[in-house]
PLY file of the C-alpha trace (Angstrom):
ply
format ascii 1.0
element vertex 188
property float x
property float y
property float z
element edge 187
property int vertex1
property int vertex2
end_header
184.01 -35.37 -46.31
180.99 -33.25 -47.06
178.48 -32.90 -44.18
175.16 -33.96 -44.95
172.61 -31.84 -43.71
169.29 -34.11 -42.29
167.12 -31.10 -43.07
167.14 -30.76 -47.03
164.97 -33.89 -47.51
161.88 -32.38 -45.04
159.45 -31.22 -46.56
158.20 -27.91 -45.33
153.95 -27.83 -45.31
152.60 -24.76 -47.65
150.87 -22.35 -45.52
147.24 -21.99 -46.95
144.76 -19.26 -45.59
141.17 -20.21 -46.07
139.37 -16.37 -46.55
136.34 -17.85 -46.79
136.83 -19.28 -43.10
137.40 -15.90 -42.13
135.22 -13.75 -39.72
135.75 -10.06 -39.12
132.53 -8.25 -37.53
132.86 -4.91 -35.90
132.98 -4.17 -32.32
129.55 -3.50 -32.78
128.42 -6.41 -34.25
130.42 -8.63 -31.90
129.02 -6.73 -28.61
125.24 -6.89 -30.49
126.05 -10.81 -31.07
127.13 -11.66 -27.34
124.03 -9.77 -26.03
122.27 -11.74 -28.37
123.12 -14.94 -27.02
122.84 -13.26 -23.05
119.23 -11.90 -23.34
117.78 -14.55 -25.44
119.34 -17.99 -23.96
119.38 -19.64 -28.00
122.37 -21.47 -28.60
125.23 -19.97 -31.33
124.75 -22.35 -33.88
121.02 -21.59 -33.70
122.00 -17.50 -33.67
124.32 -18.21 -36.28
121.19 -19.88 -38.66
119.22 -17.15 -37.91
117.54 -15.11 -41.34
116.40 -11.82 -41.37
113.09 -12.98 -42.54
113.08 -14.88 -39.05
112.49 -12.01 -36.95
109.46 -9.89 -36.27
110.48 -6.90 -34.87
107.30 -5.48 -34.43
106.18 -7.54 -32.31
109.96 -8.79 -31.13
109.99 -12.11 -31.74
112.58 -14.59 -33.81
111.13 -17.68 -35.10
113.71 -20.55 -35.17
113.44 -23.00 -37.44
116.60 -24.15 -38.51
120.30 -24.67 -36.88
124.25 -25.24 -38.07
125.65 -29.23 -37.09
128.21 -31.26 -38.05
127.59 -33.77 -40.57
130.59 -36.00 -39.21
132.89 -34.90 -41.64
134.03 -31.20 -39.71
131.72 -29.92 -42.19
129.15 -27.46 -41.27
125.75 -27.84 -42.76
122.94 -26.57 -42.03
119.48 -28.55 -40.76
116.55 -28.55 -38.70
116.56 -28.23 -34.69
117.26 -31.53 -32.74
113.36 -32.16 -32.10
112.45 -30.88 -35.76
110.03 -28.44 -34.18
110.19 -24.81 -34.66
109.77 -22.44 -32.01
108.95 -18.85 -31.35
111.23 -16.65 -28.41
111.11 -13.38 -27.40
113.36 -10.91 -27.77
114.46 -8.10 -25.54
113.57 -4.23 -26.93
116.74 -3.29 -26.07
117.89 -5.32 -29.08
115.51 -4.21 -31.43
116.85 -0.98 -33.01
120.42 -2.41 -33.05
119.49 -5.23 -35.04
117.43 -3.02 -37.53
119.99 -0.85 -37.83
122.68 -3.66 -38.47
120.00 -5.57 -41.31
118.33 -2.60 -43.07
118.67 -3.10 -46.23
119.66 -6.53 -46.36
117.66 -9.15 -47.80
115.33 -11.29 -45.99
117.25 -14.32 -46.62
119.96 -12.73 -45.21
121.84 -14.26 -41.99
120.57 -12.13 -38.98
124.70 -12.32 -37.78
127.09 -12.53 -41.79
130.89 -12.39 -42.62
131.51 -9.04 -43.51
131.87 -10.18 -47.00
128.24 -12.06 -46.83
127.23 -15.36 -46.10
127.52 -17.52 -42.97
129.61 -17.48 -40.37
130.57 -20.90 -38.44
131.00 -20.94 -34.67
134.52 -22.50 -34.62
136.07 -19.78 -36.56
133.61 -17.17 -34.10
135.21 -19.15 -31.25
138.52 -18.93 -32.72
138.98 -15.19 -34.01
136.49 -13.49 -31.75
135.19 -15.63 -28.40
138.55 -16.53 -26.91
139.98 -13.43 -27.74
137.51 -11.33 -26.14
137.55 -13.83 -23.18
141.18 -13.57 -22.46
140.88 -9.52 -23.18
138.34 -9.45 -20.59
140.84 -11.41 -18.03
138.06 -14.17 -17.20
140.83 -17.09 -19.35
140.78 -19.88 -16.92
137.51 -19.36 -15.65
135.63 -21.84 -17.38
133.84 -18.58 -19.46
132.63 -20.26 -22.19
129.75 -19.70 -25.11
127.21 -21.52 -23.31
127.57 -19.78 -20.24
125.62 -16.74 -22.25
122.83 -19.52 -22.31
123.54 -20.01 -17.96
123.69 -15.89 -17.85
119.78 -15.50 -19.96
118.26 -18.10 -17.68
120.13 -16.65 -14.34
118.24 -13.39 -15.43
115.11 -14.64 -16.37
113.95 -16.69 -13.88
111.90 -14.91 -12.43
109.66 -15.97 -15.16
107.94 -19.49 -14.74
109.46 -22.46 -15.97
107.02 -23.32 -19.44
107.79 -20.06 -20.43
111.99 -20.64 -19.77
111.73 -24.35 -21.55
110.11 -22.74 -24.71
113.04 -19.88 -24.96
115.67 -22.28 -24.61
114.15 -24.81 -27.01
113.96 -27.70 -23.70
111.43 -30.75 -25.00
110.00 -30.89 -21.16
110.10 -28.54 -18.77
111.61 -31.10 -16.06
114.33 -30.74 -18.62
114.93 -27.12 -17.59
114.26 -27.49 -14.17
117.00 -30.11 -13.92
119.20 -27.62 -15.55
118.23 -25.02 -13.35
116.87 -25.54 -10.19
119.20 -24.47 -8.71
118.11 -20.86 -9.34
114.87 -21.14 -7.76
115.02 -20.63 -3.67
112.16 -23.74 -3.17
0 1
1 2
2 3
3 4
4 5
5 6
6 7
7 8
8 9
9 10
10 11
11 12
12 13
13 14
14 15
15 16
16 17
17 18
18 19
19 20
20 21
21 22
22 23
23 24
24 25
25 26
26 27
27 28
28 29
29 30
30 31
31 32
32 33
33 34
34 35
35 36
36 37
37 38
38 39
39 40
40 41
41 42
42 43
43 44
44 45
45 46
46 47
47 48
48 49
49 50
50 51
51 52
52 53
53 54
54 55
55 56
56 57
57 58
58 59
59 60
60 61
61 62
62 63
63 64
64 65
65 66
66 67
67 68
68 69
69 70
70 71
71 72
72 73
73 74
74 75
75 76
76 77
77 78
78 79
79 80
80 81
81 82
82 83
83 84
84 85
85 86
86 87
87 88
88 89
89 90
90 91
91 92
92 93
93 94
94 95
95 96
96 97
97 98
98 99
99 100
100 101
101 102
102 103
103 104
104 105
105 106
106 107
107 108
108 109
109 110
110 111
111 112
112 113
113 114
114 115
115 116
116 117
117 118
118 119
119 120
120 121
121 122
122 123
123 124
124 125
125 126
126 127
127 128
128 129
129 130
130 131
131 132
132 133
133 134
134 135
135 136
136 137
137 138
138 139
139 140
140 141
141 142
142 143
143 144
144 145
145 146
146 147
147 148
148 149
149 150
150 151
151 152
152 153
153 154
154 155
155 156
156 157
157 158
158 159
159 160
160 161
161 162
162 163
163 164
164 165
165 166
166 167
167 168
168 169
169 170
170 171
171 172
172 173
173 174
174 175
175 176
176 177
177 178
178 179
179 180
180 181
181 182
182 183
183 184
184 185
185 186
186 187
C-alpha cells in the first residue's frame, strides 16, 4: 500500500515583492523626517504630501494644502485636508539647511520626503520598514512610542507659545480643540 502524502494537493502561495511599495531613505533622511514630524507637530500623511514648491525657506514656512487618506479600498490617494482649508506653519531654522540640502535640485513638484527611486512614499510601508524598526532599535517597543507621539513631543515643546498660535500648527478647527488635547501642559 502506497502512502499518500496530504501535502501534494496544497497549494503553496507565490511570494510576490511589490518594489514599488518599497522605502529605503538614508539615515539621514530618516533622522531629518522624524525631526520633521517633532519640531513641526503636522501629521505623516500630511509630511508625506508635502512638495517642494510647498515650502518657503526664506522665510521658513510650509504651506499645506493637501494630505494622503484612504479611499476605503487600502488604497492611498491623495486629497485635500479634513476641513479643506489650507494652512501656513512654521518651521524650525534648524531644519532649514538640511532640507535644502536634501531637495536642491529637485523639482518643485517634487515630494519634500521621496522613495529613493522618486515618487511617494506611503506611511504604512514608513511604519513598516523604518518606524517600528527604529522604535524597537531604540528599546522604547512596548512603550506605546508611536508616530503621533512626534505630534504629543512638538506641542510638549511648544507650549510655551499661546494656544491660537498651537491650533494653527497642528491644523485644530478651534482652539478649545487643542486645549482639550492639551491642557494638560499648561500649569492653570
Amino acid at each position: 500500500m502506497d502512502p499518500e502524502n496530504p501535502a501534494k494537493l496544497v497549494t503553496i502561495p507565490q511570494i510576490v515583492s511589490k518594489d514599488e511599495d518599497m522605502v529605503f531613505l538614508t539615515v539621514l533622511e530618516v533622522e531629518l523626517l522624524v525631526r520633521f514630524l517633532a519640531y513641526t507637530g503636522v501629521r505623516i500623511n500630511v509630511v508625506l504630501a508635502l512638495q517642494i514648491q510647498d515650502l518657503d525657506f526664506r522665510n521658513r514656512k510650509a504651506r499645506i494644502r493637501r494630505t494622503w487618506s484612504d479611499d476605503g479600498e487600502g488604497r492611498m490617494q491623495l486629497g485635500t485636508q479634513k476641513n479643506g482649508e489650507a494652512r501656513t506653519i512654521a518651521l524650525p531654522q534648524s531644519l532649514i539647511p538640511q532640507l535644502e540640502e536634501q531637495n536642491a535640485g529637485q523639482s518643485k513638484n517634487e515630494f519634500l520626503f521621496r522613495a529613493k527611486r522618486g515618487g511617494c512614499i506611503h506611511d504604512q510601508s514608513w511604519r513598516t520598514r523604518i518606524w517600528y524598526p527604529g522604535v524597537r532599535n531604540a528599546g522604547m517597543e512596548g512603550e506605546a512610542v508611536n508616530i503621533h507621539s512626534l505630534r504629543h513631543t512638538y506641542v510638549s515643546i511648544a507650549c510655551c507659545a499661546d494656544v491660537k498660535t498651537l491650533q494653527k500648527q497642528l491644523g485644530h478647527a478651534t482652539a478649545s480643540i487643542t486645549l482639550d488635547v492639551y491642557a494638560g501642559l499648561w500649569p492653570e
